[in-house]
C-alpha positions in Angstrom: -30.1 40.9 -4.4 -27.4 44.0 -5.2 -29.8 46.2 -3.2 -29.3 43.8 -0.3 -25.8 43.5 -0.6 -25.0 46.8 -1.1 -27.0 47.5 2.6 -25.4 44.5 4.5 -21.9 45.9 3.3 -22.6 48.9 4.6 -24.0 48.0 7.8 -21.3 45.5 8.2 -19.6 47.5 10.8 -22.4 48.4 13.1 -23.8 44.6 12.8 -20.7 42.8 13.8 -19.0 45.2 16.0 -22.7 45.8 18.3 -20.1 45.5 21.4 -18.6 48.8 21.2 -19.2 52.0 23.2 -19.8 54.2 20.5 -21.6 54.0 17.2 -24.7 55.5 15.2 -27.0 52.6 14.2 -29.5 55.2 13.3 -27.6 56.8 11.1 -25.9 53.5 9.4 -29.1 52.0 8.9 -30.6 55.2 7.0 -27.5 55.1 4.6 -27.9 51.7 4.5 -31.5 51.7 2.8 -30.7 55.1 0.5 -28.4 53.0 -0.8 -30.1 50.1 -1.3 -33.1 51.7 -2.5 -30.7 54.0 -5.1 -29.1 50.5 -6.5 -32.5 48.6 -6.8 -34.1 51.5 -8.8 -30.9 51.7 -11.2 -30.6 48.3 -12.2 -34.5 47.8 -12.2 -34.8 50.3 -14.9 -34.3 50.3 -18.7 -33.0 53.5 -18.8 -30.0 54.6 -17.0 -29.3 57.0 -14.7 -25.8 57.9 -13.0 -24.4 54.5 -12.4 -21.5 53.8 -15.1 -21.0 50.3 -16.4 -24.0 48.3 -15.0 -24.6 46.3 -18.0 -20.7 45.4 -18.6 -20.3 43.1 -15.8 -17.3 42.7 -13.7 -16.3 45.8 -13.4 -19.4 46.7 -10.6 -18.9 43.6 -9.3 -15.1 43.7 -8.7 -15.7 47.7 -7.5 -18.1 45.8 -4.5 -15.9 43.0 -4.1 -13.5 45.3 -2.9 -15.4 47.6 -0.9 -17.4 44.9 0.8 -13.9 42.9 1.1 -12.4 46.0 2.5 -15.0 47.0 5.2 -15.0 43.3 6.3 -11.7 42.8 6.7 -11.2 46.1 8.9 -14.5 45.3 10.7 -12.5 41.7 12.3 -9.7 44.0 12.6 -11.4 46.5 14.7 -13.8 43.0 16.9 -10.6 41.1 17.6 -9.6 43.9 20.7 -13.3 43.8 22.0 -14.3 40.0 21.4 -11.6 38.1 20.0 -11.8 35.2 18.2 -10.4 32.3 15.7 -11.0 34.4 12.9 -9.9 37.9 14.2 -7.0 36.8 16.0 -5.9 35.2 12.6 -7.2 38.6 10.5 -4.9 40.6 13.0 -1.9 38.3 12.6 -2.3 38.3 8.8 -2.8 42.2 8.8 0.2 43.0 11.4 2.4 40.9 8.8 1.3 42.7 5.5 2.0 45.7 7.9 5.5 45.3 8.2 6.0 44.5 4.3 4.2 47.8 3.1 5.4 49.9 6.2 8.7 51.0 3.9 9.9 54.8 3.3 7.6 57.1 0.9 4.6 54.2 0.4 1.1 55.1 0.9 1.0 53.1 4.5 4.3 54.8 5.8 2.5 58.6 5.1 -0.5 57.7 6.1 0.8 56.0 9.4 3.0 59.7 9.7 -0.1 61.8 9.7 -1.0 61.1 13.8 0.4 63.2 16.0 3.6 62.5 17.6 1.5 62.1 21.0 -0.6 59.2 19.3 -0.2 55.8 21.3 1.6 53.3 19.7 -1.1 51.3 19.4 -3.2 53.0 17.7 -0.2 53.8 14.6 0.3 49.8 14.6 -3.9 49.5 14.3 -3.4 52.0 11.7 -0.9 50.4 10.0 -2.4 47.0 9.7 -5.7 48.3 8.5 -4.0 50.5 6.2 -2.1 47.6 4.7 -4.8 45.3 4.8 -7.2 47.4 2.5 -4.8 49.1 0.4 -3.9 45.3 -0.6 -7.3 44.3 -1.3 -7.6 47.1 -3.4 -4.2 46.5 -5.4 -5.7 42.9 -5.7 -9.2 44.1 -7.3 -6.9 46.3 -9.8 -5.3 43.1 -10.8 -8.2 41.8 -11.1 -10.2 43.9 -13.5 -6.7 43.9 -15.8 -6.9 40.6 -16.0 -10.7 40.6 -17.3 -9.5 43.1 -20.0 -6.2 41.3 -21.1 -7.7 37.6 -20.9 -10.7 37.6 -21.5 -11.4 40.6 -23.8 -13.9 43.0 -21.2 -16.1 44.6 -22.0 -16.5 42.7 -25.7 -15.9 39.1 -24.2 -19.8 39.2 -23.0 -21.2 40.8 -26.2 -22.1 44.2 -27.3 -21.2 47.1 -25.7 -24.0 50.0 -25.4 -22.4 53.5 -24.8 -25.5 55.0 -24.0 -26.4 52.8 -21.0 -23.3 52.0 -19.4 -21.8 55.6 -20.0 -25.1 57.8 -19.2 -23.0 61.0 -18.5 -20.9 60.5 -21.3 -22.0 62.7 -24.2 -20.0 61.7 -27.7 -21.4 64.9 -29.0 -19.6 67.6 -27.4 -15.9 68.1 -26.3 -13.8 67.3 -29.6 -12.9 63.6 -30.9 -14.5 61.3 -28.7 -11.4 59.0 -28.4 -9.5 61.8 -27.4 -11.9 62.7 -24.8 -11.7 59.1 -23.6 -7.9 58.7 -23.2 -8.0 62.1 -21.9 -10.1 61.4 -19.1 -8.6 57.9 -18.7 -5.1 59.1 -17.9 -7.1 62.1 -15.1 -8.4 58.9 -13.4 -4.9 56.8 -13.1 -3.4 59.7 -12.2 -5.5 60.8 -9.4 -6.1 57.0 -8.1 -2.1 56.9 -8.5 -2.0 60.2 -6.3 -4.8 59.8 -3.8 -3.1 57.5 -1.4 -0.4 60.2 -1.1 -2.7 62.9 -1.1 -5.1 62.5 1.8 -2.7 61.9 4.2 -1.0 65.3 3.8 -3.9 67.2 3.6 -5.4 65.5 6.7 -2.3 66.6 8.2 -2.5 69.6 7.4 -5.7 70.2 8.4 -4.7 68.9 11.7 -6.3 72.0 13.8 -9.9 70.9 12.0 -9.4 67.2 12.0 -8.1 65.4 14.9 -6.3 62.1 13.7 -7.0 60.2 16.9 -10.4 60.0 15.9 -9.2 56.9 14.5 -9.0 55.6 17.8 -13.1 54.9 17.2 -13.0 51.3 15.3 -16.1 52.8 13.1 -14.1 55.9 12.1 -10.7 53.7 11.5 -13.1 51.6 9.6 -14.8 53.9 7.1 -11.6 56.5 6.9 -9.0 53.6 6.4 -11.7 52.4 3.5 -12.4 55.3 1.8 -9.0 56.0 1.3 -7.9 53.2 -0.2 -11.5 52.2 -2.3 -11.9 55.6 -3.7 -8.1 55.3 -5.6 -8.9 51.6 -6.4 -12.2 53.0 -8.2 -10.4 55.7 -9.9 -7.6 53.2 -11.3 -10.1 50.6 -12.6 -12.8 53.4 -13.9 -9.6 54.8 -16.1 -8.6 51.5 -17.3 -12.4 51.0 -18.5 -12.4 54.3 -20.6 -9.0 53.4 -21.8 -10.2 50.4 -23.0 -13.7 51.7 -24.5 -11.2 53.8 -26.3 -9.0 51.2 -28.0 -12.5 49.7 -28.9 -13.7 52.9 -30.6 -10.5 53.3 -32.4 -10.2 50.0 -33.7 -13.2 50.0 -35.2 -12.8 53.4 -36.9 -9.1 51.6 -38.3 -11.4 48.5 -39.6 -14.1 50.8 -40.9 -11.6 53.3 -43.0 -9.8 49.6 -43.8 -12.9 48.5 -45.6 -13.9 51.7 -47.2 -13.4 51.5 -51.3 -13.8 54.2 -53.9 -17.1 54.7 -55.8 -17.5 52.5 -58.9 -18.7 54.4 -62.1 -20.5 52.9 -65.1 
């Protein structure tokens, strides 16, 4: 069942936008089944490979919520110009409005908005905008999410156990210095660049102007997937530092309840 899902998000696009003059269905539906086949064989297997977290549910499931809810959304985004209907026309409406609220001086939607050319239609900056909006709001959402599932109902704990070794398989306690240390260390990396990213890759795409043309967002697959990345790949940062902060507090607390219960030897 996650193989499957994980292929229909991804061929989401392609299926739903089969109208439009240009896409690779080839090329979708390769990376569609690599993926698939990559997330059947890590969850069909007791031992772990690369994927962190798989046995401390919702953190995975909140990560696809939000890129499956994130390439939908901007998939009826991108159909309601070439076959509108009920549900796009209200998508785009919805969109335009969170448009406007986000569209203020310095946020992650104004820059990114700023990085086509001066030349670009104004269409295309108001498409922009809305999709930017749209999925940087889902995002934000998912974040709140996953905090909530730590504050309220105790993640990763709340289930049961927790097993380093499988949910953290790139994670070695054995090198680097104090473990916790190493934790809230890489936590605060994560925030920071999730904080950062949004800002980021709007300058450097502008920068690289002369390489990368902006107006390739004028393709609704290359809106789709750019407008996506850019706003899931942050959200995953945010939520993966919270986890390590939090597998952190874990570790620590028990070390405080553990040197809490230690007593001095007895002697005869």
């Amino acid at each position: 069942m996650r193989a499957a899902m994980v292929a229909v998000a991804i061929a989401t696009p392609s299926l739903l936008l089969n109208g439009s003059a240009v896409g690779t269905p080839d090329i979708v539906a390769f990376v569609a089944i690599i993926a698939a086949i990559l997330t059947f064989t890590e969850y069909n297997t007791n031992f772990p490979t690369i994927l962190e977290f798989r046995d401390a549910p919702p953190l995975n499931r909140l990560r696809f919520l939000a890129f499956f809810g994130t390439i939908f959304a901007l998939t009826l985004l991108a159909k309601d110009p070439i076959t509108p209907t009920g549900m796009t026309a209200h998508a785009t409406q919805i969109a335009a409005q969170m448009g406007a609220m986000l569209d203020f001086p310095y946020s992650p939607v104004r820059l990114l908005v700023l990085m086509l050319p001066t030349d670009a239609p104004p269409e295309l900056a108001l498409a922009l905008r809305a999709n930017a909006a749209t999925a940087y709001a889902i995002c934000l959402a998912t974040i709140a999410l996953f905090l909530l599932a730590v504050r309220v109902r105790g993640w990763p704990t709340g289930r049961g156990s927790f097993n380093v070794w499988t949910n953290m398989p790139l994670f070695d306690p054995t090198t680097g210095g104090d473990v916790v240390e190493r934790l809230y260390r890489d936590a605060r990396v994560n925030i920071i660049l999730g904080v950062l990213l949004p800002f980021i890759i709007p300058a450097a795409i502008k920068l690289a102007s002369a390489m990368i043309d902006p107006l390739m967002l004028a393709n609704p697959h290359t809106m789709i997937w750019t407008v996506s990345a850019w706003a899931f790949l942050p959200a995953s940062l945010i939520m993966r530092g919270i986890a390590l902060a939090r597998i952190a507090d874990l570790i620590e607390a028990k070390r405080r309840r553990t040197y809490a219960g230690e007593r001095p030897l007895q002697t005869a």
